[in-house]
N, C-alpha and C positions, 0 to 999 in steps of 0.2 A: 196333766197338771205339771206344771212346771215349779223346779225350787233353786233359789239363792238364798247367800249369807252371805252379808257385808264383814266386812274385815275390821278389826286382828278377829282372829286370823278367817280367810275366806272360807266361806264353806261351799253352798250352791242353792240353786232356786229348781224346783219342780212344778207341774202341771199336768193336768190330763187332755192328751191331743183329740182330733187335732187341735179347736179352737185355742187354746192355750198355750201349743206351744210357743207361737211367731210372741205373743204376749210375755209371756214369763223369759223368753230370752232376752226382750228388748228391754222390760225390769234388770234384768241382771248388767246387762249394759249398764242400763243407769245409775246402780249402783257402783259400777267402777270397776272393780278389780275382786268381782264374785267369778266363784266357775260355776257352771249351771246345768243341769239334768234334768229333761223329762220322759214322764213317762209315757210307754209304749202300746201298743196294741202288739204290734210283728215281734211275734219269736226269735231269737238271732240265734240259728246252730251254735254251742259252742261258746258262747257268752252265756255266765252264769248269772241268774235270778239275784238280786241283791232286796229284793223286798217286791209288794204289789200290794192293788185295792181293788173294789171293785164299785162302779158307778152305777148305781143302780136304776137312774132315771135315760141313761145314756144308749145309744146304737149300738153300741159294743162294751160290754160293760167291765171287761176284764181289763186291767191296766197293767203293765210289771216295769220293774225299775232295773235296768241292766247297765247300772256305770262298770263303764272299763276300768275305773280303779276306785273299790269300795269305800274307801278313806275319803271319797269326796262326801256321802252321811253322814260320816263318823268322828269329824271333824267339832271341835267345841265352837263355842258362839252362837246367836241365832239360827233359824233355818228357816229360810223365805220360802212360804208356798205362795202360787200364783195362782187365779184362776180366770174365768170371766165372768163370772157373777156367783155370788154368795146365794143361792136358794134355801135349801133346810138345810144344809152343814154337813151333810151326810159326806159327800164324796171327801169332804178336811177331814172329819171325824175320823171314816177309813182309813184314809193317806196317816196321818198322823197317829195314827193307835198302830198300824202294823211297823211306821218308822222307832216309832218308841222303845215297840219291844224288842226292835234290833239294834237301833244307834242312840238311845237314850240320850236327851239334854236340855237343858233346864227353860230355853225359850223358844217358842215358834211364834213368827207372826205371818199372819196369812194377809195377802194382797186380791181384790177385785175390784172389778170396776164398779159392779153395784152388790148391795146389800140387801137382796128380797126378802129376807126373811120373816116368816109370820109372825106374829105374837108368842106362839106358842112352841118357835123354834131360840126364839130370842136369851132365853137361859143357857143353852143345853151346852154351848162353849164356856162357861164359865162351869160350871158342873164337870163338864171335861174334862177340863183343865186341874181341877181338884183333885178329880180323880187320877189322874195320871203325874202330878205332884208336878207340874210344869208350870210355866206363864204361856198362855195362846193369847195373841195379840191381835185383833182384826182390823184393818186400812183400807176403806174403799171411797172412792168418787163421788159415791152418789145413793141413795137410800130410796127402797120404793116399795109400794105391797101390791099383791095381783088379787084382786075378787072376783069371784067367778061367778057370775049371775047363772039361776038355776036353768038345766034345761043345755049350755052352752056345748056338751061332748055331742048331744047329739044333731044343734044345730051346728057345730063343726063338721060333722059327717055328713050332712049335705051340701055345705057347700064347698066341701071336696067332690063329692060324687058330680053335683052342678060344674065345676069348674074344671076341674082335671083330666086332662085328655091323654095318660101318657099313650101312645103308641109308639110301631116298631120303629119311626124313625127316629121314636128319641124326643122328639120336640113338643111344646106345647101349643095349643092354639093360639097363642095368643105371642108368638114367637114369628116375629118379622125377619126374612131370610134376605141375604145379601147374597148377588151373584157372585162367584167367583171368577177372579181373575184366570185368566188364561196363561198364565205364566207360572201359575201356582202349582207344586211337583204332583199331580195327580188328585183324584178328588178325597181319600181321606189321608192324604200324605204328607210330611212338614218337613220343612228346610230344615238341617243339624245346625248347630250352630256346636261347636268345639270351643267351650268354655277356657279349656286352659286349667281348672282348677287344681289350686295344689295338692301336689300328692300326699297323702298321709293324712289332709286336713278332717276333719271330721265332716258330714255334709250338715249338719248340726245338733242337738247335744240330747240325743238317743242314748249315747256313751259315756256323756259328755262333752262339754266348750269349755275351755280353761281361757283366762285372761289374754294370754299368752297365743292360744290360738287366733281369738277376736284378733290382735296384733297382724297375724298370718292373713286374716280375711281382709282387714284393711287394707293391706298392701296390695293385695291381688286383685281386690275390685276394679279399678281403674281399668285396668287390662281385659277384664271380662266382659267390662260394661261397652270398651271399647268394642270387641269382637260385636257384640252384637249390634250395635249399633250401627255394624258396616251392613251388617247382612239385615239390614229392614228395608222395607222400599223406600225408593227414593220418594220423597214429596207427603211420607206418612206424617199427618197430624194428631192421629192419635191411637195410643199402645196401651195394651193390656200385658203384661206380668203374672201370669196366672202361676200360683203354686200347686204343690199337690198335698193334699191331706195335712200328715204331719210334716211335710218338708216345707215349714213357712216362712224362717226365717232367712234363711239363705235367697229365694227369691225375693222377699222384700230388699234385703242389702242391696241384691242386684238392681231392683226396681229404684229403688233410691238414686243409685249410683250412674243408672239410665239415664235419670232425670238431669244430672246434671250437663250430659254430655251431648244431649239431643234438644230439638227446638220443638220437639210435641208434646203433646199434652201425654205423663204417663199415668196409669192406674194399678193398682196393685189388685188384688182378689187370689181366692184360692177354689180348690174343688173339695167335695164334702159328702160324709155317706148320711148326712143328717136330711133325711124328704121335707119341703119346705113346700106348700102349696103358693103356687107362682099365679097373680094377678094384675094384668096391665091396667093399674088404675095410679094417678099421680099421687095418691096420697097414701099407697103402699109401697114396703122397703123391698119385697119381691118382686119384680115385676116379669121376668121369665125364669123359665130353666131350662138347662139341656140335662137330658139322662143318657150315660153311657154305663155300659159294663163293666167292674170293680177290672182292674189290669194291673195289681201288682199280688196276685197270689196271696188274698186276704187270708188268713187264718181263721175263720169264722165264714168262709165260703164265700162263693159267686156269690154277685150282688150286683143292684143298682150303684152309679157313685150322681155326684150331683155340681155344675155348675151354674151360680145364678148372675143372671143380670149382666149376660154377655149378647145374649143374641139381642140384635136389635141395639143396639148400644154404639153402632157406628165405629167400634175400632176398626182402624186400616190395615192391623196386624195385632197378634196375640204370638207372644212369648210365653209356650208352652214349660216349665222347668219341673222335670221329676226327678227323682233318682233314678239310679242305674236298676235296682231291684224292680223297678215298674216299669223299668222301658221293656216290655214283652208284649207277642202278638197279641194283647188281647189291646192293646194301645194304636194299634195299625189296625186294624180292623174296620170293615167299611162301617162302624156301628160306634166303633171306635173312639174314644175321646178327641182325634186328631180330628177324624170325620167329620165330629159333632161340628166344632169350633170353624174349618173349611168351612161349611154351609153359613157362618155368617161372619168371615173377613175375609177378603182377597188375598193373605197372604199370613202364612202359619211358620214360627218359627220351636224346633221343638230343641232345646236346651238343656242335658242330661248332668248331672252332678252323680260323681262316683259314691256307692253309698258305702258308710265306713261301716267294717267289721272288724273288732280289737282284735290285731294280732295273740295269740295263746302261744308262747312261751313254748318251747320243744321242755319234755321232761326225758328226752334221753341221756345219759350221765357217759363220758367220757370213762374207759375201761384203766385207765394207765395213769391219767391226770388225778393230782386231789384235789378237794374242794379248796376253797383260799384262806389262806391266814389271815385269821381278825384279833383285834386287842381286846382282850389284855396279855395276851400268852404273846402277840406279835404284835407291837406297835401301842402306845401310848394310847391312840384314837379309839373311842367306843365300838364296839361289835360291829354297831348297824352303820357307822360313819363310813367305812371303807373296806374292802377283802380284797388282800393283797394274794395278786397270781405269780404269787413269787417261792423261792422256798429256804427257810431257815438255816444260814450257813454261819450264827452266830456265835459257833465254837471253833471256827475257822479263823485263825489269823491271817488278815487278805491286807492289812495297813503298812504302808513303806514311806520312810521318810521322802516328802515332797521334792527335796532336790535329784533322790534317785529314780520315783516315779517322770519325773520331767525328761530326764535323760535317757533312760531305757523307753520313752514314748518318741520322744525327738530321732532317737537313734534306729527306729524300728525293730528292736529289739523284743518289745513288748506294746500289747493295746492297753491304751487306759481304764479301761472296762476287766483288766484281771487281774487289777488290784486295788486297795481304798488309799485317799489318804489320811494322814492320823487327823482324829477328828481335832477341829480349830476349837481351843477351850477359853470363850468372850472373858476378856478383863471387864473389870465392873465400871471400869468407863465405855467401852462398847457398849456391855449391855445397859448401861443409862442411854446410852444413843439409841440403841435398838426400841426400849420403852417410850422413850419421847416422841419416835420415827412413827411409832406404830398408834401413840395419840394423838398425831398432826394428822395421818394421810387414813385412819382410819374409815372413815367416815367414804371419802373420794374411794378407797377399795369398794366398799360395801356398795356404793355405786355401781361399780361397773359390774362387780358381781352380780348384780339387778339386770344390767343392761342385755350382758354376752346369756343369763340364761336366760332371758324373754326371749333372745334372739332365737337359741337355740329351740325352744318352746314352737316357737313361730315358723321357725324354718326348717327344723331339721326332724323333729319328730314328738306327738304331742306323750310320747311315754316314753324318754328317751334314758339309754342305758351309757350311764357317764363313766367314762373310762380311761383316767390320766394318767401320764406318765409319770412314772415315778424316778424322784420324787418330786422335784419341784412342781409337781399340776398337784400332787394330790392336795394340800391343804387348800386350793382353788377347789379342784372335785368336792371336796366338802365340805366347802362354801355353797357351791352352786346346788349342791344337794339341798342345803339346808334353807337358802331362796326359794326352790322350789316346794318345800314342805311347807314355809310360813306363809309363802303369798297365795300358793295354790294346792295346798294339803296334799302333794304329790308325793309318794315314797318312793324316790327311784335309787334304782340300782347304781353299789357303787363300788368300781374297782381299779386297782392299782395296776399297771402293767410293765415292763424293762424295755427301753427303746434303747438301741446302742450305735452311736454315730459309727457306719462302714458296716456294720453287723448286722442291722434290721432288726424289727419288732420280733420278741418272742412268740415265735410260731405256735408253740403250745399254749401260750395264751389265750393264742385268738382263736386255736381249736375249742377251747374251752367256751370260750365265747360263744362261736358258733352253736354250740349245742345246747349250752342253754337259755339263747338270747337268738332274737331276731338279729342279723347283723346290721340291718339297714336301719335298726333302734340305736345303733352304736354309733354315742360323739367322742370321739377322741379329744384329752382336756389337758391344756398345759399352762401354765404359769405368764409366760409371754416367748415373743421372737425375737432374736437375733439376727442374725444376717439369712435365716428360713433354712440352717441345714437339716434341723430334725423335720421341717415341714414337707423337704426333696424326701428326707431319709423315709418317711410313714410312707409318701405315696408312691414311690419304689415298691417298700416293704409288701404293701396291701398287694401292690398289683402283681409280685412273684408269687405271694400267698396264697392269693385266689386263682392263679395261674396252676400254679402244684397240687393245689387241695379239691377244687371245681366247685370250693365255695364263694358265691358272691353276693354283693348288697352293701359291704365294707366301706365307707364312706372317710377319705381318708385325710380330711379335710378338719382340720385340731380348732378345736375352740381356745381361743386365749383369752387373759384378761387382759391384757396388754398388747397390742401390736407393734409396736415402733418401727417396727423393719417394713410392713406393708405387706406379712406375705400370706396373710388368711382372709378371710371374707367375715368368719364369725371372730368377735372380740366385741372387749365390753369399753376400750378405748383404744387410741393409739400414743398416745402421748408416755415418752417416756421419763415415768416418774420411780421413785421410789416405795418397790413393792417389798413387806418387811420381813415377808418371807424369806427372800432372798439376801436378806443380813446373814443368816446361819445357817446350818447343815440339818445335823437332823435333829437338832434341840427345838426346830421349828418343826419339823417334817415327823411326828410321831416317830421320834430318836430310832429311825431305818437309812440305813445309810446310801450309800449310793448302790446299784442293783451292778450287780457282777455277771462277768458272763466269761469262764472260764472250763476248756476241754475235760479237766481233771477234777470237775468239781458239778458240771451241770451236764449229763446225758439225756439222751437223744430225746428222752419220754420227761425230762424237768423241765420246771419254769429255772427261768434266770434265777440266782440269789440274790439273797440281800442278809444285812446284819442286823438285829434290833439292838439298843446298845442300853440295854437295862440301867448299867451301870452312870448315866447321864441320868438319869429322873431326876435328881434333885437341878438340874438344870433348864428341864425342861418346858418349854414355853408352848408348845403347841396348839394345847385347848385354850389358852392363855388369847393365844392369837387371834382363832375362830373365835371364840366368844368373842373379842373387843370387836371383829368385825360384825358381826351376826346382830350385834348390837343397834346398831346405826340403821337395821333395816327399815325398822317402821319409819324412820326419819327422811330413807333417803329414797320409800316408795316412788311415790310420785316422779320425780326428775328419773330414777332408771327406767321405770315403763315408756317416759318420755321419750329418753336418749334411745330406747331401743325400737321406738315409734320412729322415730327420726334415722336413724341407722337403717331401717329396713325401708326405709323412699330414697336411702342414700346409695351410689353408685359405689360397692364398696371391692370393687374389682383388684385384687393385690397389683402392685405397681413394681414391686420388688426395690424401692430405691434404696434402701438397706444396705441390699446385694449388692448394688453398684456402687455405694457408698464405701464396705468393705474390702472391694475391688481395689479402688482409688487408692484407699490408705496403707493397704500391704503393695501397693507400686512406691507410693510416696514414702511409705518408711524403708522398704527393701527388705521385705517383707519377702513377698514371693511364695506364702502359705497363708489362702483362709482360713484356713483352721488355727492358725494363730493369732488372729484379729476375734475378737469378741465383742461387739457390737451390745450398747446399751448397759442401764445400770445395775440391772438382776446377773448379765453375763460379766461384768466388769466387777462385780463384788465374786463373783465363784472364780476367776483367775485367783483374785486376793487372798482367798479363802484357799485351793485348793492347787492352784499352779505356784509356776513362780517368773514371776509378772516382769516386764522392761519396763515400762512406765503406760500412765495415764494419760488419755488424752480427755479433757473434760472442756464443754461447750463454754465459752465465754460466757460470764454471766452467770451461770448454773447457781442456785441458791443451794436449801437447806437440803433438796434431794441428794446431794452428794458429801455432806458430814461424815456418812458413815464411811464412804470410798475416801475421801479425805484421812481420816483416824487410822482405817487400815494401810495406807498406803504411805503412812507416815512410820506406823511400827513397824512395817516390811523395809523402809528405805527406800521407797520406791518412788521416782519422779512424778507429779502431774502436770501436765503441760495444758496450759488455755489454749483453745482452736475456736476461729472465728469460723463459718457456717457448717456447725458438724451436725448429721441429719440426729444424732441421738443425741442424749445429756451427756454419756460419758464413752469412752471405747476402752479396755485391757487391751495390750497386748503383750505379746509374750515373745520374746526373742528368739529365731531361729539359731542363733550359735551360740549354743551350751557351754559356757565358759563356769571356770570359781573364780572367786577371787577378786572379781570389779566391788569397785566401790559403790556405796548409794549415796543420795543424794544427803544425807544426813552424819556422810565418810564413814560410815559401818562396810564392813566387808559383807555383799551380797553376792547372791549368784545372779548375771543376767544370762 
């Protein structure tokens, strides 16, 4: 059985395979933006039981429910069961009494195609339903009753015994054989065909299929459909798509997706342990079958399995597709399902999908590291919002006036990372700017927020462990946290980490990491780019990391919400606008200042530091922020799954023209240091805020995105100058010759 739940917020669809499953995932599609679960037969080592029923009219009657992440039952709103017909109710009933007692809630409505049910099963859902203090809801197609004239089990049993011939070859009597081609790789043997499929994807939702994945499958169809369609014979007019058992939906995709790319007629079908008496008469649905031997290590033993209404059917070719779990000798075997199929097409294509198994979490715990600081004790943000892998140097005075900070960093005297500056305290005309900023462009964040975590969803890993730099990613991190809880009831993991331009990522971090996460789960999450130096600095960092440690899988590749510079692949736009994050310090940023990374303060076995700065709460805007954005989600569904639909058929290859752009402007101004060009409006508001700035360069034109750089750059004294085609809205820069004493533009004595 297969189940969905349409949204606010998603839940999922289940069913009892195989029949049900290609069914209840295609419901969930249609539904939109459901993730969906069915249920199983195959044991998965290692993956824990989350519920099960059992079917009592069925071939195997044991079903179990093993999602990778439980929270997809446990989720509020409907819960879509699927089936393919409604007979006595019995297998809902199951389904839905053992879900109950574990994931309790207030509706289910059940989906079938037809509605058999007797007269006297016709209460028994409504009485259910009473009983278990729910609404069950039932939707079907079509309504119909079976009568059984007296006498009929045992005129069934003969005209099985009359009809059915299995023998050792497998085939029926009534099963018309096609010669094989001669070119065909041996007589029970099948061309591979190397799908391509993505790594990590689910082969379908056994574990479950999130929204987000569906995304991932779209994109990769093309590609796969392409593959096979090279490797068919030339001049094929007509292909079969065969699945296996419960693997239905993904072959159908495929089949679909065949169709469009080929000029033959295709068919879809699958194979099945359900024995179906096979009669060549035109006004039967059966009309042959092949029997092979069960080849994927059934859990209820060897067995017959069953194909029908292949042999004799004139395909020119049969695209075999199972999982990896069943591609075993009992599949190559001259007896074999490959076998079977050779004896009636000239040409057999067999097409293996990896079969997903949930990664499990290492529980070995780090001897030397502690676990991470969460709020309230650290950081403003709720418990489960973020765990910062840093460690509390809040009694440490680390803050130096900005003019001396500037000049012991210009001077190489000192890095900027081993000391703070005093934190920027908003006049209540900024922060009216900031409030206004953040109800224009709210809405357009919450988008993209949508867009970069479907990406990630889709591309990167369907249980992905978000991990942003702090501080600017984190209030992104838990944004996209919280995208992924509302749209796809996903709890993932969320943590803070110290990236330090010239220093590298905190190695004990990603020890940390390592040990208790998959590392190839880890997306590194940042705010947006600049001219890509922390994007060099992570893929350096990772790659001395795993170089030193002989850990790998580290993907070092940051998600942003923003790109302007062009130098990531995952982002939720590129357009450089105004993120309002990036107005303040850590009055946005769960009042943690910027992460320190200092000889006399952080040894061999600490995370970097940081400071939480209590003493700011009555300032503090942070949940402030995430809610206004969080807000906008249900609004701004649609158009981010879109843009992220779009974004992933898009060639999103970094150009780096940022880079080159920042090149240009420290030759052009005499510059002669990138590190003193700050590229974009998030980097050009943190000069303001925390250097001390020569002037503005801002894009001609530039509208209300730049008020806030405006306002500051007015209280500093500091110049903006209009530039006709500059790749960002706005640049900092910061003068290499440390003087006192110049004037600003406003005749205040500044520093440039």
């Amino acid at each position: 059985m297969a189940a969905a739940h349409p949204p606010p917020p998603p839940a999922g669809a289940r069913a009892p395979p195989p029949t049900a499953t290609g069914l209840g995932h295609c419901v969930a599609d249609g539904v939109g933006l459901a993730p969906y679960l069915h249920s199983t037969r195959r044991p998965v080592p290692g993956v824990d039981t989350a519920g099960g029923f059992e079917e009592s009219h069925s071939h195997a009657t044991s079903h179990l429910l093993l999602p990778e992440n439980p929270a997809l039952l446990a989720g509020a709103g409907p819960l879509v069961l699927v089936d393919d017909e409604f007979s006595t109710g019995n297998t809902v009933l199951n389904t839905i009494r053992d879900l109950h007692a574990r994931y309790p809630r207030d509706r289910y409505v059940v989906v079938a195609l037809v509605d058999m049910r007797s007269a006297a099963d016709l209460g028994r859902l409504a009485e259910f339903a009473t009983e278990i203090g729910a609404r069950v809801d039932l939707v079907t197609a079509a309504r119909g009753t079976v009568n059984l004239p007296e006498g009929v089990l045992e005129k069934g049993q003969a005209l099985v015994a009359e009809h059915e011939t299995t023998e050792a070859t497998g085939t029926t009597e009534n099963t018309k054989t096609t010669e094989p081609a001669d070119n065909r790789p041996g007589h029970h043997g099948a061309a591979r065909v190397e799908l391509g499929w993505p790594r990590g994807l689910p082969d379908g939702g056994r574990h479950g299929f999130t929204p987000g994945q569906r995304i991932r499958l779209d994109a990769a169809l093309p590609a796969m459909a392409a593959r096979v369609a090279e490797a068919l014979p030339e001049g094929a007019r007509r292909v079969l798509v065969l699945g296996f058992e419960e693997l239905m939906y993904a072959p159908l995709r495929l089949a679909r997706e065949l169709e469009q790319v080929v000029s033959a007629e295709v068919r879809y079908s699958t194979t099945t342990r359900s024995p179906v008496l096979a009669l060549d008469d035109p006004g039967y649905a059966i009309r042959t079958r092949l029997v092979f031997p069960a080849h994927d290590d059934p859990d209820d033993g060897p067995g017959e399995r069953y194909a029908y209404n292949v042999a004799g059917a004139g395909f020119d070719a049969v695209v075999a597709v199972v999982d990896s779990a069943a591609d075993t000798p009992a599949l190559h075997t001259p007896d074999g399902l490959l076998a079977r199929l050779a004896e009636h097409t000239p040409s057999v294509l067999l097409a293996v999908v990896p079969s997903y198994v949930p990664a499990r979490p290492s529980t070995e715990r780090p001897s030397m590291l502690p676990e991470p600081l969460r709020g309230p004790a650290f950081s403003s943000y709720a418990p489960d919002e973020v765990g910062w892998l840093l460690q509390d140097l809040s009694d440490v005075t680390l803050e130096a006036p900005t003019e001396e900070r500037e000049e012991a960093i210009q001077s190489g005297g000192a890095h900027y990372a081993e000391s703070l500056p005093v934190e920027y305290q908003p006049s209540p005309q900024y922060q009216e700017l900031f409030q206004t900023a953040l109800g224009t462009s709210a809405a357009r964040i919450a988008q993209a927020v949508g867009a970069v975590t479907e990406l990630v969803l889709a591309e990167r890993s369907p249980h992905p462990v978000l991990v942003s730099l702090a501080r600017a990613g984190t209030p992104v991190g838990v944004l996209m946290r919280r995208w992924a809880q509302h749209r796809h009831g996903l709890d993932l993991p969320h943590y803070a980490v110290s990236i330090v331009r010239g220093r590298g990522i905190d190695a004990n971090a990603l020890r940390w990491l390592a040990a208790h996460h998959d590392p190839a789960d880890v997306v590194f999450v940042d705010g947006w780019t600049g001219k890509g130096a922390i994007t060099r600095e992570l893929t350096e960092a990772i790659r001395e990391f795993e170089s030193a440690e002989g850990v790998t899988g580290f993907d070092p590749e940051i998600a942003v919400l923003a790109d302007p510079g062009s130098c990531v692949r995952t982002y939720g736009t590129r357009e450089d606008f105004l993120i309002p994050s990036a107005c303040l310090n850590s009055t946005v940023s769960g009042l943690i200042s910027r992460t320190v990374l200092r000889s006399d303060l952080v040894g061999e076995y600490d995370f970097h530091g940081a400071k939480f700065y209590r003493e700011l709460a009555g300032s503090d805007v942070s949940v402030d922020f995430l809610d206004a954005v969080a807000a906008h989600f249900p609004d701004v569904a649609d158009a981010a799954c879109a843009q992220a639909k779009e974004l992933l058929a898009t060639d999103r290859t970094p150009t780096w023209e940022g880079w080159a752009a920042v090149e240009r402007i420290s030759e052009e101004y005499e510059i002669h240091d990138v590190n003193l060009v700050k590229p974009g409006v998030g980097e050009t508001t943190r000069v303001l805020l925390r250097r001390v700035p020569w002037k503005i360069l801002a894009r001609a034109g530039a509208g209300t995105d730049l008020d806030h750089v405006r306002l500051l750059a007015q209280q500093r004294g500091v110049p903006v100058e209009e530039v006709d085609e500059l790749p960002y809205t706005c640049v900092g820069l910061i003068h290499p010759k440390y003087t006192r004493g110049a004037t600003g533009a406003d005749g205040k004595a500044v520093t440039v």
